[in-house]
C-alpha positions in Angstrom: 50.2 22.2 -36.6 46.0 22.1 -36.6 45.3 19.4 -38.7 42.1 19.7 -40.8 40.5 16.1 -40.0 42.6 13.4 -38.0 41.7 10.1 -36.5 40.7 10.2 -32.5 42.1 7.2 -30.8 40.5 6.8 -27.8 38.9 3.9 -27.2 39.4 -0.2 -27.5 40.8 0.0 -30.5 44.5 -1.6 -29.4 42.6 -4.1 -27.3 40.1 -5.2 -29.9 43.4 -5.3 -32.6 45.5 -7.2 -30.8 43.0 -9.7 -30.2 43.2 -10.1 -34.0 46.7 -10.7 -33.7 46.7 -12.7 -30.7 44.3 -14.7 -32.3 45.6 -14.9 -35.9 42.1 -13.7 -37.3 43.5 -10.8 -39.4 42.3 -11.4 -43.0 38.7 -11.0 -44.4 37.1 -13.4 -42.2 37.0 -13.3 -38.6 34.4 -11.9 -35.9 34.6 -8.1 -36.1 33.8 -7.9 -39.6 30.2 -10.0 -38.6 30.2 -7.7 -35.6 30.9 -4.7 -37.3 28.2 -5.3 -40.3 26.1 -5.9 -37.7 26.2 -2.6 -35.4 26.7 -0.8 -39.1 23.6 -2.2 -39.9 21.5 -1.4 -36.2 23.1 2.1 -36.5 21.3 3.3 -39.6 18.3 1.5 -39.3 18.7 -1.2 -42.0 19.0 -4.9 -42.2 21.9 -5.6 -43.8 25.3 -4.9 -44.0 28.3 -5.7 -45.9 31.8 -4.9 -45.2 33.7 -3.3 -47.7 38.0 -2.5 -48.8 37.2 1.2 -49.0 33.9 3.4 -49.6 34.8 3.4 -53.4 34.5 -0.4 -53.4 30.9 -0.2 -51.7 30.0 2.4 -54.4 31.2 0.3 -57.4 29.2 -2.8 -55.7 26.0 -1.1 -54.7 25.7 0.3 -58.6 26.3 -3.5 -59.5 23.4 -5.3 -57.3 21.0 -2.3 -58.1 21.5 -3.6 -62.0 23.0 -0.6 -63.3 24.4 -1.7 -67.2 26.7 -0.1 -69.5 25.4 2.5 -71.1 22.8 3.3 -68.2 22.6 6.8 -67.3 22.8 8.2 -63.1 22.5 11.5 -61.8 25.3 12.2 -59.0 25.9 15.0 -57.5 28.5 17.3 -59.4 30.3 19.1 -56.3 31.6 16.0 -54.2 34.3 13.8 -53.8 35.3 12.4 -57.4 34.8 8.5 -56.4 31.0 8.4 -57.1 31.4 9.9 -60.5 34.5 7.0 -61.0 32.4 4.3 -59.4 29.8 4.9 -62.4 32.0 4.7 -64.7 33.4 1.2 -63.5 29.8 0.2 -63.7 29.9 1.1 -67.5 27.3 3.5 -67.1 27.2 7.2 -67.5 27.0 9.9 -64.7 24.9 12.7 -65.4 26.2 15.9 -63.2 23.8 17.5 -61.0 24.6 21.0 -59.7 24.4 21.4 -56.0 21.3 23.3 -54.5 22.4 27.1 -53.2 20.5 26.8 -50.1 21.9 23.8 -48.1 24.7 22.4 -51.2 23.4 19.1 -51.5 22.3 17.7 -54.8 19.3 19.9 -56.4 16.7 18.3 -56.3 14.4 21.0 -57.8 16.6 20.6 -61.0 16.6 16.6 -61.0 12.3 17.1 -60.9 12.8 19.8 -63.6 15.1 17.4 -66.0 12.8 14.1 -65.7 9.7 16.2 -66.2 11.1 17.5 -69.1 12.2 14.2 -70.7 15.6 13.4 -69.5 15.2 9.9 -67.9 14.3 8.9 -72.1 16.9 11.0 -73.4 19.3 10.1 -71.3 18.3 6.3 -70.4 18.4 7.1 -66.4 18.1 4.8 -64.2 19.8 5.4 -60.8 20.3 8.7 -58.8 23.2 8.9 -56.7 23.1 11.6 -54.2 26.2 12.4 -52.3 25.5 14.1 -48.2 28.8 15.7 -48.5 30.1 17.3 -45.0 27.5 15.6 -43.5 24.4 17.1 -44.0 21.7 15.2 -44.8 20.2 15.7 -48.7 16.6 16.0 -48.6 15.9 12.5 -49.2 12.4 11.8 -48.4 11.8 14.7 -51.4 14.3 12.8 -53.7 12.6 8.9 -53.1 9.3 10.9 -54.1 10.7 11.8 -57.0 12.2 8.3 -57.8 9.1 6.4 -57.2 7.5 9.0 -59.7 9.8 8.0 -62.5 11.3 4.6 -61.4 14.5 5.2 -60.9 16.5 3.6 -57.9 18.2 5.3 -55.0 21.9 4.6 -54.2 22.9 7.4 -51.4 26.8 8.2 -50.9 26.4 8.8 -47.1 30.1 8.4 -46.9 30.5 11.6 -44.9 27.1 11.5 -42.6 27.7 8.5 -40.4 25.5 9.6 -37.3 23.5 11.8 -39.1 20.0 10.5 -40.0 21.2 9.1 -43.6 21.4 5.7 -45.5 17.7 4.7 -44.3 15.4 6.0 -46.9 17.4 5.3 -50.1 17.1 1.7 -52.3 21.0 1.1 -51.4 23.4 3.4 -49.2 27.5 3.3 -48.8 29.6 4.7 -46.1 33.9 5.6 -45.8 35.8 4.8 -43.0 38.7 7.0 -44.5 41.1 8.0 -41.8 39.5 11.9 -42.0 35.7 10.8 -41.3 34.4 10.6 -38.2 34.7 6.9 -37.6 37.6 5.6 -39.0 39.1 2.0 -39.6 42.3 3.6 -41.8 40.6 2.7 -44.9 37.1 0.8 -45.3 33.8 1.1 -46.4 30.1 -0.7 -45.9 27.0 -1.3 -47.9 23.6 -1.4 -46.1 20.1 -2.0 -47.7 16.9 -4.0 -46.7 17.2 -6.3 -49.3 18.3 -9.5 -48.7 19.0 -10.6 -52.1 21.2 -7.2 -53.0 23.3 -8.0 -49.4 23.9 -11.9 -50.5 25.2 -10.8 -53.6 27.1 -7.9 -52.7 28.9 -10.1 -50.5 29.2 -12.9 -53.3 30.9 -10.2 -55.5 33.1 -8.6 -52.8 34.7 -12.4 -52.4 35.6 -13.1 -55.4 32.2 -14.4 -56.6 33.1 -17.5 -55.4 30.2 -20.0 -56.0 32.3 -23.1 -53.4 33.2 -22.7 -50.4 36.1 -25.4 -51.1 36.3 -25.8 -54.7 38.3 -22.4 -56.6 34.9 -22.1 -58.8 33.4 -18.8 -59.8 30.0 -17.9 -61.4 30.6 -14.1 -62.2 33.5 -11.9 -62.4 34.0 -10.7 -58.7 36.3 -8.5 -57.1 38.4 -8.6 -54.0 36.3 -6.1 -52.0 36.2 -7.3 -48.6 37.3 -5.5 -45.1 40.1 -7.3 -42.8 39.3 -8.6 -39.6 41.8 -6.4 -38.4 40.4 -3.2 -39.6 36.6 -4.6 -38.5 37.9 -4.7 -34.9 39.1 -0.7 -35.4 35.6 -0.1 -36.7 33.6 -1.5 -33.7 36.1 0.7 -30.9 35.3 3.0 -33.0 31.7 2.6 -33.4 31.7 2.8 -29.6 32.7 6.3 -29.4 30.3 7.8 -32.2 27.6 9.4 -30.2 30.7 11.1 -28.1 32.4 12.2 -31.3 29.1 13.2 -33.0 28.7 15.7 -29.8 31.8 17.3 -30.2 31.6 17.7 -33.8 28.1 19.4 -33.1 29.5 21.6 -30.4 32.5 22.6 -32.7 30.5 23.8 -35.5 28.0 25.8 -33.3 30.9 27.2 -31.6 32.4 28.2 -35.2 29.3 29.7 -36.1 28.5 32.0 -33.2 32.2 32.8 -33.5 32.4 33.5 -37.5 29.2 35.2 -38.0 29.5 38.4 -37.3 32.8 39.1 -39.6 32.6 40.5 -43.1 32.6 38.4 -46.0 32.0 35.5 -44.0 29.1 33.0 -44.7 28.7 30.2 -42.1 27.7 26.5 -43.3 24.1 25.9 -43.3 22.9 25.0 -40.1 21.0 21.5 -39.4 20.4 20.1 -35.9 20.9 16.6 -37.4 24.4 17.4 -39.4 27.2 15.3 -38.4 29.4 18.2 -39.6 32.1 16.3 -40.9 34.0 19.8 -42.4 33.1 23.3 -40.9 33.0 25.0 -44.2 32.6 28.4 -44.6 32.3 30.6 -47.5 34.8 34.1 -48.2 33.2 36.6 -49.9 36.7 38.3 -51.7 35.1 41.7 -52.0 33.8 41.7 -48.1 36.3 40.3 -46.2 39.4 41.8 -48.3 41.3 38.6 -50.1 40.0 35.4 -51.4 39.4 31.9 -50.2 42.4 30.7 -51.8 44.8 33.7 -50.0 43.0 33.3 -46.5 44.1 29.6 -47.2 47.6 30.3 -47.6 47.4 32.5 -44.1 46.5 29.8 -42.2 48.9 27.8 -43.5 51.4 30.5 -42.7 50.1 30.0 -38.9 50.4 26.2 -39.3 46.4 25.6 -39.4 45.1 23.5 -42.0 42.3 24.3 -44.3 41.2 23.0 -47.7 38.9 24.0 -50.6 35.9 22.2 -51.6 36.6 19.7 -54.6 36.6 20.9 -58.2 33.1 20.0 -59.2 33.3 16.9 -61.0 32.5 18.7 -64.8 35.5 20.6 -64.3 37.5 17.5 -64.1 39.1 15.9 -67.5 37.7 12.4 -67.3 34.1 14.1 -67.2 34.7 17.5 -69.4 32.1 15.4 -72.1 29.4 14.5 -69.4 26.1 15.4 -69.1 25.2 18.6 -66.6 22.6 19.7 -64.9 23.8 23.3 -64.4 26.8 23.4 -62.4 27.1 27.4 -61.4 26.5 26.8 -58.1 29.1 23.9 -57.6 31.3 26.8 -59.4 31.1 29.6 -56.8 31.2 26.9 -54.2 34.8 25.9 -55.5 35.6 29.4 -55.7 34.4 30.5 -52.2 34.4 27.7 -50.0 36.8 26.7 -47.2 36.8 23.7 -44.9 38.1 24.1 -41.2 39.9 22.1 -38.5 36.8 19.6 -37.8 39.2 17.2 -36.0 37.4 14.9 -32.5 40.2 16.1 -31.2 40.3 20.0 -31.8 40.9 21.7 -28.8 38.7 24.7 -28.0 42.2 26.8 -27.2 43.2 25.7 -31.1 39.3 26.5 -32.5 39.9 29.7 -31.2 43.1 30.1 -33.1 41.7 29.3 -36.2 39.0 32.0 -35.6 41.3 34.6 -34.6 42.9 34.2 -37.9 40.4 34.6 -39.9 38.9 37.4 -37.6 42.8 39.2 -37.9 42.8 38.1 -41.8 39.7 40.5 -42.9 40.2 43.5 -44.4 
């Protein structure tokens, strides 16, 4: 079997966990999670850092301490991962669907300028965009805050997939996964990073409990229990270790992928960006070129025991947001349709990236 996405164990993460257990530090407080908010935090460039459950958990915070309301409006991105969309919805507020750009598939940002322009932060009271840089590629951010600052809206960036790519610097508020398919891993996890102090103190009030005494059972605000373990902290700093090494790989994978793929019919390559941490390989199948869909080459590679998956429905597709909002959505659509993520494992070996190619080379019509 070629797993899609698996976690690379390879470093001090059995010495740095069973110093938890040796120690007896295993909950949420204890020295990795300090340590590991703190090389978070140096990583991307920001100043502070709080350690979260799972990157849902630092969604549904950072939308909290940026003063998002019920009723608020945010634009997300409509083709990602469905936890943004949900984590505006625990906020109370409402997500307003975005359609993903067809040049690089992050969040248009040409349509988000075209929609405020034309009256939509009023009509739609918005007060937050939430960009998502899904499989790893970086959205063109320093175009986006320009557009913020233009119409006052605040920047909370999903970089959950980018860790190691230049993302999470720029933005008002940025949240990362530790899932055990991204690059880093701590089995589950997530982290918030900003520069303001005020938004870190109180996303780590909230993430305890909102417990206003440190003795005393007393709380000032409804809070949630949000906060990593020790134990997973400790996973997260072997693993932060070994990022630039797993960042190279990823890097040579992909342009290995591409120089392989590109010359078959029907076959579109991902986007190419020297800064990508290109979490997926995703490739797009033209049914009419390359002689069966995205959904039948699937099921051949599963017949060969190789892993793929589809892009996610876009998010106006889905049931719980069939009344929101969109901001086009055609492109998300074809995406869906055509798309197809790769093995993108650390651990792929070139013999098994081969494999997958030769597939997909045998597959075409």
């Amino acid at each position: 079997m070629i797993p899609l996405s698996v976690p690379e164990i390879r470093g001090q993460e059995w010495e740095y966990i069973k110093d938890c257990l040796d120690t007896g530090w295993v909950s949420s407080v204890g020295s990795y999670v300090t340590r590991f908010e703190r090389e978070c935090a140096t990583r991307v460039g920001r100043k502070y850092a709080v350690a979260t459950v799972n990157g849902t958990a630092a969604l549904h915070i950072a939308l909290l301490v940026a003063g998002i309301q019920p009723g608020d409006g945010v634009l997300v991105s409509d083709l990602t991962f469905i936890a943004p969309a949900n984590a505006i919805r625990y906020a109370g507020a409402n997500p307003v669907l975005v359609d993903a750009a067809p040049h690089d598939w992050q969040i248009d940002v040409n349509r988000i300028r075209d929609f405020l322009r034309r009256g939509g932060r009023e009509r739609h009271n918005i007060k937050a965009i939430l960009p998502v840089d899904i499989l790893g590629h970086p959205v063109d951010m320093p175009a986006l805050i320009e557009l913020a600052r233009e119409f006052d809206l605040i920047v909370i960036e999903d970089a959950s997939e980018a860790l190691g790519a230049p993302v999470g610097r720029l933005s008002d508020i940025a949240c990362f996964s530790f899932n055990g398919n991204k690059i880093i891993t701590t089995g589950g996890g997530g982290m918030i990073v900003t520069d303001r102090e005020d938004w870190a103190e109180h996303a780590r009030h909230l993430t305890t409990q909102a417990k206003s005494d440190a003795i005393e059972c007393v709380h000032d605000e409804i809070g949630f229990n949000y906060r990593m373990t020790n134990v997973a902290a400790a996973m997260g700093c072997a693993q932060m270790e070994m990022l630039d090494e797993f960042l190279a790989i990823k890097r040579a994978n992909a342009a290995t992928y591409t120089k392989a793929l590109n010359g078959i019919p029907g076959i579109t390559t991902m986007p190419a960006s020297p800064c990508s941490s290109y979490w997926l390989y995703t490739i797009l199948i033209d049914e009419n070129e390359y002689g069966m869909s995205s959904r039948d080459l699937l099921a051949n590679l599963a017949d060969t025991d190789i892993q793929a998956r589809p892009l996610w429905q876009p998010i106006h597709k889905s049931i719980p947001y069939q009344d929101a909002h969109v901001l086009g959505g055609q492109v998300a659509e074809r995406l869906y349709r055509d798309a197809l993520s790769l093995p993108s494992s650390v651990g792929l070996k070139p013999d098994e990236l081969s494999q997958v190619v030769e597939v997909i080379a045998r597959a075409c019509r």
